[in-house]
Structures are given as C-alpha cells and as structure tokens.
C-alpha positions in Angstrom: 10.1 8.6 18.7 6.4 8.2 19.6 4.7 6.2 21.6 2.5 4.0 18.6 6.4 3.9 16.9 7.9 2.3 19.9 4.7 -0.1 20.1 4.2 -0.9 16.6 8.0 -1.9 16.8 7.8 -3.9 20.3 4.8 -6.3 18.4 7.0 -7.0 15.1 10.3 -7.5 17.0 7.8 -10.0 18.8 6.2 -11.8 15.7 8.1 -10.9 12.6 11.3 -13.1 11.6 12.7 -13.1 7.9 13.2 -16.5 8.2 9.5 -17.0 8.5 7.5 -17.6 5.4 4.0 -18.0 4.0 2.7 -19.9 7.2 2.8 -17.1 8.9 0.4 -15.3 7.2 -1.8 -18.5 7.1 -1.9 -19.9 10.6 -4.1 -17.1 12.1 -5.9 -16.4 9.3 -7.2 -19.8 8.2 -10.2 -18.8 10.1 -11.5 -17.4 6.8 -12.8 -13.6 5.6 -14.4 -9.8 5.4 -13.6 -6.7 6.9 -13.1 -4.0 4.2 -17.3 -4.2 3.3 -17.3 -3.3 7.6 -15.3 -1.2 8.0 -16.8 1.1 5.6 -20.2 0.0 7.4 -19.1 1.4 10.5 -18.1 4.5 9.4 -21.3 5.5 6.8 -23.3 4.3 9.9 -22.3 5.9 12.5 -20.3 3.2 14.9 -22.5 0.1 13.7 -22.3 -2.4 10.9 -24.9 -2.4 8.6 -26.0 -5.7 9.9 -29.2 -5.2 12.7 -27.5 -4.7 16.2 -26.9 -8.3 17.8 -29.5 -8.7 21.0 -27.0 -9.2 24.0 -25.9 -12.5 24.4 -26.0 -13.7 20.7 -23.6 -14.9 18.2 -23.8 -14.7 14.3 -21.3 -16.1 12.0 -21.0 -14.1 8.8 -18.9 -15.9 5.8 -18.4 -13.6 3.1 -16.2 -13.7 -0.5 -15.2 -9.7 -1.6 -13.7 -9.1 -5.7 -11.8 -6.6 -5.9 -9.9 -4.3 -8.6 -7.5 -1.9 -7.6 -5.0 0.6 -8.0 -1.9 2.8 -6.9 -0.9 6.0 -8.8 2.1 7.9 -7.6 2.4 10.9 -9.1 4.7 12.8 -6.5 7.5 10.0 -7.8 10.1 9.8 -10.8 8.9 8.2 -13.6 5.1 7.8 -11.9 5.0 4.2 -10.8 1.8 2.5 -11.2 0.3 -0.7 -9.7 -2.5 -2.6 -10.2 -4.2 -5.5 -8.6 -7.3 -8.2 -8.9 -7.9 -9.8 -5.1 -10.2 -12.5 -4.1 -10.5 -12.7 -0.2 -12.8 -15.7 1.2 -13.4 -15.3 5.0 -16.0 -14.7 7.7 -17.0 -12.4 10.3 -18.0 -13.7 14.0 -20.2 -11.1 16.1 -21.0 -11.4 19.6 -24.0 -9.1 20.9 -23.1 -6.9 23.6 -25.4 -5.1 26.1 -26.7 -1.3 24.6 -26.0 -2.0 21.1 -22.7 -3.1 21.7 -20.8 -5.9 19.9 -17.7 -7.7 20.0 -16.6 -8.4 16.2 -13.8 -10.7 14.8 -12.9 -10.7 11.1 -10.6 -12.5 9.0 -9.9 -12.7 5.3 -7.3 -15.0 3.3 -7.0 -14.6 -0.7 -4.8 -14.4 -3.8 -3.8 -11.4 -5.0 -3.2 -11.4 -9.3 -0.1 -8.2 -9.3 0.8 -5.8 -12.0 3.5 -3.3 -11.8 4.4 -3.3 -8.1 3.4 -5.4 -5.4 1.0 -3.3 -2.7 3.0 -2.0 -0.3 2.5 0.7 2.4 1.8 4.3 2.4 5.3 6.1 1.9 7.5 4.2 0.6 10.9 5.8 -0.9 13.3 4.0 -3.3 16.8 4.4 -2.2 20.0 4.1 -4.6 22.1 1.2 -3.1 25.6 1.3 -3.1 26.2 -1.2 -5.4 25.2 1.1 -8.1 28.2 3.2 -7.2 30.4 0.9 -6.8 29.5 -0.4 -10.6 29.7 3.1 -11.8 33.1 3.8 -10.2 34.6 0.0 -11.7 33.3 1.2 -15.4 35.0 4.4 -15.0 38.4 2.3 -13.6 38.4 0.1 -16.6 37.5 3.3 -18.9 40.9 4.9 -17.9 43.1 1.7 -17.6 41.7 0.9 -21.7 42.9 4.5 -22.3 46.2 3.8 -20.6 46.4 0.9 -22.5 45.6 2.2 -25.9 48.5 4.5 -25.3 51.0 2.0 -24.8 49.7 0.6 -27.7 50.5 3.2 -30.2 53.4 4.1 -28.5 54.7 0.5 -29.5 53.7 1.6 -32.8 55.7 4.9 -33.8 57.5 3.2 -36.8 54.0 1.9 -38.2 52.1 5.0 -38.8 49.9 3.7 -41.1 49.0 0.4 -39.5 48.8 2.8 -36.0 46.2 5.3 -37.9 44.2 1.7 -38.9 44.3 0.5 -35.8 43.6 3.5 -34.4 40.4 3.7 -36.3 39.3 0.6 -35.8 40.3 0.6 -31.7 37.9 4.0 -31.9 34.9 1.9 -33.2 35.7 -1.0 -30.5 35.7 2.4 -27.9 32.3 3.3 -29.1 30.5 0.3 -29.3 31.6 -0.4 -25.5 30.5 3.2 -24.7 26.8 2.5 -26.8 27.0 -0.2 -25.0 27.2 0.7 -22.0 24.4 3.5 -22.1 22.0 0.3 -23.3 22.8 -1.3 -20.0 22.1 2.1 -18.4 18.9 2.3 -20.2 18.3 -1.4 -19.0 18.7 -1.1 -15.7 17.0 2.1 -15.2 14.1 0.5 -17.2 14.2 -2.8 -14.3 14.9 0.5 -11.7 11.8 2.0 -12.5 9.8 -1.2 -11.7 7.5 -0.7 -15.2 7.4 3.2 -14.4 5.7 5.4 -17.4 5.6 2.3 -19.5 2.3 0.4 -17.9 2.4 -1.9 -15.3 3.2 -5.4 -16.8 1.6 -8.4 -15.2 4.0 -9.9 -12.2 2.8 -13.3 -10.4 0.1 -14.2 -8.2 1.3 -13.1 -4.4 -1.2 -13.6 -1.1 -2.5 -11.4 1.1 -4.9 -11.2 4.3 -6.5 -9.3 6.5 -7.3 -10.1 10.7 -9.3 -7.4 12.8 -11.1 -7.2 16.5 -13.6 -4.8 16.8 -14.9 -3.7 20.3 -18.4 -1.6 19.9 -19.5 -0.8 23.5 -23.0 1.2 22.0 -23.9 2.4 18.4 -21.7 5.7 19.0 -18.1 4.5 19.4 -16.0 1.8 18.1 -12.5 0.5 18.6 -10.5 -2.0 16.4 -6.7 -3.1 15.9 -6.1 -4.9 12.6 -2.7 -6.7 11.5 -2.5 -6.9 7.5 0.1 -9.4 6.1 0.7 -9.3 2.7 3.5 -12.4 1.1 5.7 -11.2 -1.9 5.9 -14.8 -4.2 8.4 -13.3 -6.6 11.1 -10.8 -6.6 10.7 -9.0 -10.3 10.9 -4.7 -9.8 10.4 -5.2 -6.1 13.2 -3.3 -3.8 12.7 -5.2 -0.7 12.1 -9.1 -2.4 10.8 -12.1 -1.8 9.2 -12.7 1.6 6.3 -11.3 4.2 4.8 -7.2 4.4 3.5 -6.3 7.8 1.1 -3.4 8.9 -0.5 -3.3 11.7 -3.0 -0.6 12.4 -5.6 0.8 15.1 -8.6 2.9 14.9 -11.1 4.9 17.0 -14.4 5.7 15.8 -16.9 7.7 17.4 -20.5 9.0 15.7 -22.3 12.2 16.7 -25.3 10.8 15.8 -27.6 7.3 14.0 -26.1 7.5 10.9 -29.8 7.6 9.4 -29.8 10.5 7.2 -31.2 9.5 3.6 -32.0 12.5 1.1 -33.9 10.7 -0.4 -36.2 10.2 1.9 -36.6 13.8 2.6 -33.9 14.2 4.8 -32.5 18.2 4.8 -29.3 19.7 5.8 -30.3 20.0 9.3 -30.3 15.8 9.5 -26.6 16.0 8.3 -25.3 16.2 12.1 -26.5 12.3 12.7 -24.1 11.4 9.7 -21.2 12.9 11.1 -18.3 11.4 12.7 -14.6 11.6 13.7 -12.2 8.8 12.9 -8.3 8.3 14.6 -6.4 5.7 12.9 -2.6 4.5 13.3 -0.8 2.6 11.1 2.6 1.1 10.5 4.4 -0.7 8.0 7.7 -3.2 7.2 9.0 -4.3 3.9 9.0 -8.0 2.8 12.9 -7.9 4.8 11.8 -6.3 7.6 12.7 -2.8 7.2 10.4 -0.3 9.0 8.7 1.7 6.0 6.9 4.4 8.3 4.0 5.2 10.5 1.5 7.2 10.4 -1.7 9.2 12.1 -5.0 10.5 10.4 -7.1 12.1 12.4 -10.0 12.9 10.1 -13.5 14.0 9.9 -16.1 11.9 7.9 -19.8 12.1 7.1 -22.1 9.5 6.2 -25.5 9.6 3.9 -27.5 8.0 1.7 -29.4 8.5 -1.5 -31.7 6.0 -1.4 -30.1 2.9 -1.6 -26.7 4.4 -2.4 -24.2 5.0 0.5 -21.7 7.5 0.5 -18.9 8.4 3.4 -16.5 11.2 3.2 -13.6 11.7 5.1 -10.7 13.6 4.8 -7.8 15.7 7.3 -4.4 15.8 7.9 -1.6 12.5 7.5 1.6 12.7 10.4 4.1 10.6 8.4 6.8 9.4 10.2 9.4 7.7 7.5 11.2 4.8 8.7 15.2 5.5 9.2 16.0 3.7 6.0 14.9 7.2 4.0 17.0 9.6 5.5 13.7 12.0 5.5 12.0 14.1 8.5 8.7 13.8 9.2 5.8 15.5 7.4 2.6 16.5 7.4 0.4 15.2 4.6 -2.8 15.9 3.4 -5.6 13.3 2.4 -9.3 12.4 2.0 -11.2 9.6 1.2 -15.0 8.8 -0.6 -16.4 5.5 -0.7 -19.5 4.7 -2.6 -21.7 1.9 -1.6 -24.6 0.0 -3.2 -26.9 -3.5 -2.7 -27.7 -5.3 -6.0 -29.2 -8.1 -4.5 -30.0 -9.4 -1.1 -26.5 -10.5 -0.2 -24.7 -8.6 -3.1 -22.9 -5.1 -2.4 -21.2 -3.0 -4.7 -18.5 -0.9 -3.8 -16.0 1.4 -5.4 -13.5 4.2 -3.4 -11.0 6.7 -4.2 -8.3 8.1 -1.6 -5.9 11.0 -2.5 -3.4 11.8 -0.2 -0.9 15.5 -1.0 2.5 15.3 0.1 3.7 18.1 1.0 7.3 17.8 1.5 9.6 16.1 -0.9 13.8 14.7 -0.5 15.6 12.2 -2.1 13.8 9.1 -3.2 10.5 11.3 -2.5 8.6 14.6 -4.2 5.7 16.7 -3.8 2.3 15.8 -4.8 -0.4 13.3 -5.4 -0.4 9.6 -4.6 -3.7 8.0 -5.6 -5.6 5.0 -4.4 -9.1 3.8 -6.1 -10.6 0.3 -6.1 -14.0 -1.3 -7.5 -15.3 -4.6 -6.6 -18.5 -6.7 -4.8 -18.7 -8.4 -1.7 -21.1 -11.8 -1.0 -22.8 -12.1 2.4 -23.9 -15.0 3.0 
C-alpha cells in the first residue's frame, strides 16, 4: 500500500466516526466560502491567484458566493447512471502576503446542495451485489420447490377426483403464474431502485450539504502547495449504496509554473509566448463513503497550460490517473486516463463566469466496473466581493 494510502487512512481513523453527523462538517467550516474560482486561478496563472500579489506583511479578507450546475455521466457503468446537481456555497477566502510574491491562503466554503439521481460521490466508485440479494434469491427458489412438492401431495390426495383434480389443476397453474409474473415485477422493481434512476433520468432526491476547506502555501509566483478536506453530508438514503451520513475526501496538490502565466492571443501574443502558460500539476486524492468505507485513492500527475483570449481564460490539463480501489471492490489497481478544460470569463467587476468539463477513460474494467468514459461538466458564477 502507498505511502498517501497509509496517510490518507491514519487522518480519517483520526477524524471520521459514523456516529458523527452534520456538525462535523459544520464546525470547521463555519468560517464561510470560495476555493473552486482559485484554484482554477492558480493554475491559468501560473502559481498565483488572479487577485494582485499581497505586499508582504498584509492581509485581505475575500467573502465570496459561487452557483453552480453540475453533472456526473458514467458511461463505463451498467445502465449509465447519471447525476445532477444545483450548489450554492457562501464563504470567504483570508490571504496573508508573503515575502517574493508569496502568500499564505485559507479558504472555506459551506452550502446546500439541491441532488438528482445520485448524490456526488468520489471518483471510482463500484456498486457491489450484497448478499442479501442471494440469500432472497435462494428463499424464492426454496419456497418454489416446497409449492411444487406441495402441489403434488395435493393431487395425489385427489386420484379418485379427476375432474375436480384437472380444475384445480388449472386453476392452481394460474395461482403458479401470477406468483411467477409476480415475482419478475418485483425483479423489475428492485433492479429499477438498483439502478439508482439509471437510463431513465435522474429524478430529483433531497437537498444534502456539502463544503469545502483548503490551505494554500505560495512561497513565489512559480510554485504552490495546498491540502484540502471536502466533506459532503448525505440527508436521505433514496438509490444511495452507502446511506445516510458524512463523505470524506481529502486531497493534496503541487503546483509549479514554468513561467507568468501572461500569455493573451489576443493581445498579440504567438506560439513562442505559450511556454509562460505552461505548468505541471501533482494532486492526491482519497475518498470514504457516507459509512466509512474507503472508496479509493488516486494520483494525477498532469500537464496544463494556461492562456487567454482577451478577457476569456482557458486552462488545459490532462495525463495519466493511478487508481487505487478501496478493498471493498475486489479490483486491482489501474491506470486511467483523463484531462480537464476550464473556461473562464468576468461579466462585471466582481462577477466571474465559469464552466469546465473533465473526461477521465478507464481502462480496465471487473465486476461492479467497465471500460470507458466517466464525465464531469459544470456551469455557474462566482461573486467577489
């Protein structure tokens, strides 16, 4: 197991407890909001926000309110699950100015989450058939025989009434298929509830809450270093495996920028200004259902590049995904493929539009799991203020 595993499992033993509930999640992050709008800001600019670098010895409070529609399409799954989601996080950012363009940044963000289809959950996640299913299948097929043996006593206690057998008979057969159409419309029921609104649309759910709490440490405008915790409370239990209760991820990244990040095309920028957009990302992450099962972990090492086109901002990023599924799955670990754009634009002073897409390939599939395309794309504005 690797190192970040053994870590990222150390810290949850530490704070998570299924016994806990939603004041977990609101304790440390009562604070207040942002984080997605600067994260993306560090990354399109080389290792700096997209706020002016703090003088040394400074400190700005930023509160900010972020909308935000999104959704999951899993394609390499049975029956395609889809899930959708409206958040509105409220929160601020506190910056302290560093010495060479440095900063020290802490974010928070607190917010309901309106849920169709699936709750969000972390990258990975398999379904696995339970043994209570078998068990039910193997009692139906008990009482199947036992009727049968039944039935047979039955006419046999009936010889010398051939024609009231043959009626009964008859009518028994009817009983035998009802039960059995029966029976296939509870199939189709609970594969229906198993497929948590799979190929049908993603009906809407409940209200659950989610958050977000990050440090940043920027020592100079090329390199940057953050650890982020992202808990995520599950209100109701309707087509969710894991039920009601708190998600954990926890995550860290390193950023470093090869150059300023000022490369605008439309300013008459050329390809040879593209190196000062370019930058390399390493990012961790690990995940735990709502009961505390470990989902997985995984690290992308990516290349990104970061422009603009006049006012628009655009960062690209893509490379490999190590996946390393939780023991729960029964799978081996992978190596996935994935990318990322993000599209960036101000309307107003303190308005900022903002959509992104994220494809990941999965390239190796098992049970509960397939080949193929998983897709993440969200829209929404954020508020400075």
């Amino acid at each position: 197991m690797s190192t970040s595993v053994l870590f990222s499992s150390f810290v949850m033993k530490f704070m998570f407890s299924p016994k806990r509930n939603l004041l977990v999640a609101l304790i440390p992050l009562s604070l207040c909001l942002a984080g997605d709008l600067f994260n993306r800001d560090a990354r399109a600019h080389g290792a700096g926000g997209g706020e002016a670098p703090l003088p040394a010895g400074q400190f700005r409070a930023l509160p900010v309110i972020t909308i935000e529609g999104h959704g999951g399409f899993e394609n390499n799954l049975e029956g395609r699950p889809q899930h959708y989601a409206i958040d509105g996080m409220f929160g601020v950012v506190l910056e302290w100015g560093l010495p060479n363009n440095g900063s020290f940044t802490l974010e928070a963000q607190l917010g309901p989450a309106l849920v169709w289809g699936e709750a969000e959950h972390f990258y990975g996640r398999v379904h696995v058939e339970s043994d209570h299913d078998d068990h039910n299948e193997h009692a139906s097929e008990h009482e199947h025989d036992d009727h049968g043996d039944h039935a047979s006593e039955h006419e046999h206690d009936h010889d010398d009434h051939e024609d009231h057998a043959s009626e009964h008979e008859d009518d028994h057969g009817h009983d035998d298929h009802a039960s059995e159409h029966g029976d296939e419309h509870d199939d189709h029921d609970n594969h229906a509830e198993h497929t948590h609104a799979h190929g049908s649309g993603a009906p809407f759910r409940r209200t659950d809450i989610k958050g977000f709490l990050q440090a940043r440490y920027q020592p100079n405008d090329r390199l940057a270093l953050s650890v982020a915790w992202e808990p995520y409370y599950v209100t109701g239990d309707e087509g969710e495996d894991f039920g009601i209760g708190l998600k954990n991820e926890l995550g860290a990244e390193v950023v470093y920028a090869f150059g300023d990040g000022d490369v605008n095309f439309a300013l008459g920028d050329g390809l040879e200004s593209v190196i000062d957009g370019v930058f390399v990302s390493v990012e961790n992450r690990s995940g735990w259902e709502s009961d505390g099962t470990f989902i997985g972990n995984y690290t992308d090492p990516w290349l990104g590049l970061g422009f603009n086109i006049d006012l628009l901002n655009v960062t690209l990023s893509g490379g490999p995904r190590f996946y390393t599924p939780g023991s729960y799955s029964g799978l081996p670990q992978r190596t996935d493929w994935g990318g990322e754009i993000e599209l960036e634009y101000p309307i107003a002073e303190n308005v900022v539009l903002f959509a992104h897409w994220e494809p990941v390939y999965s390239t190796e599939g098992g049970s509960g799991w397939g080949v193929g395309w998983q897709h993440h794309v969200g829209t929404g504005l954020s508020l400075l203020f």
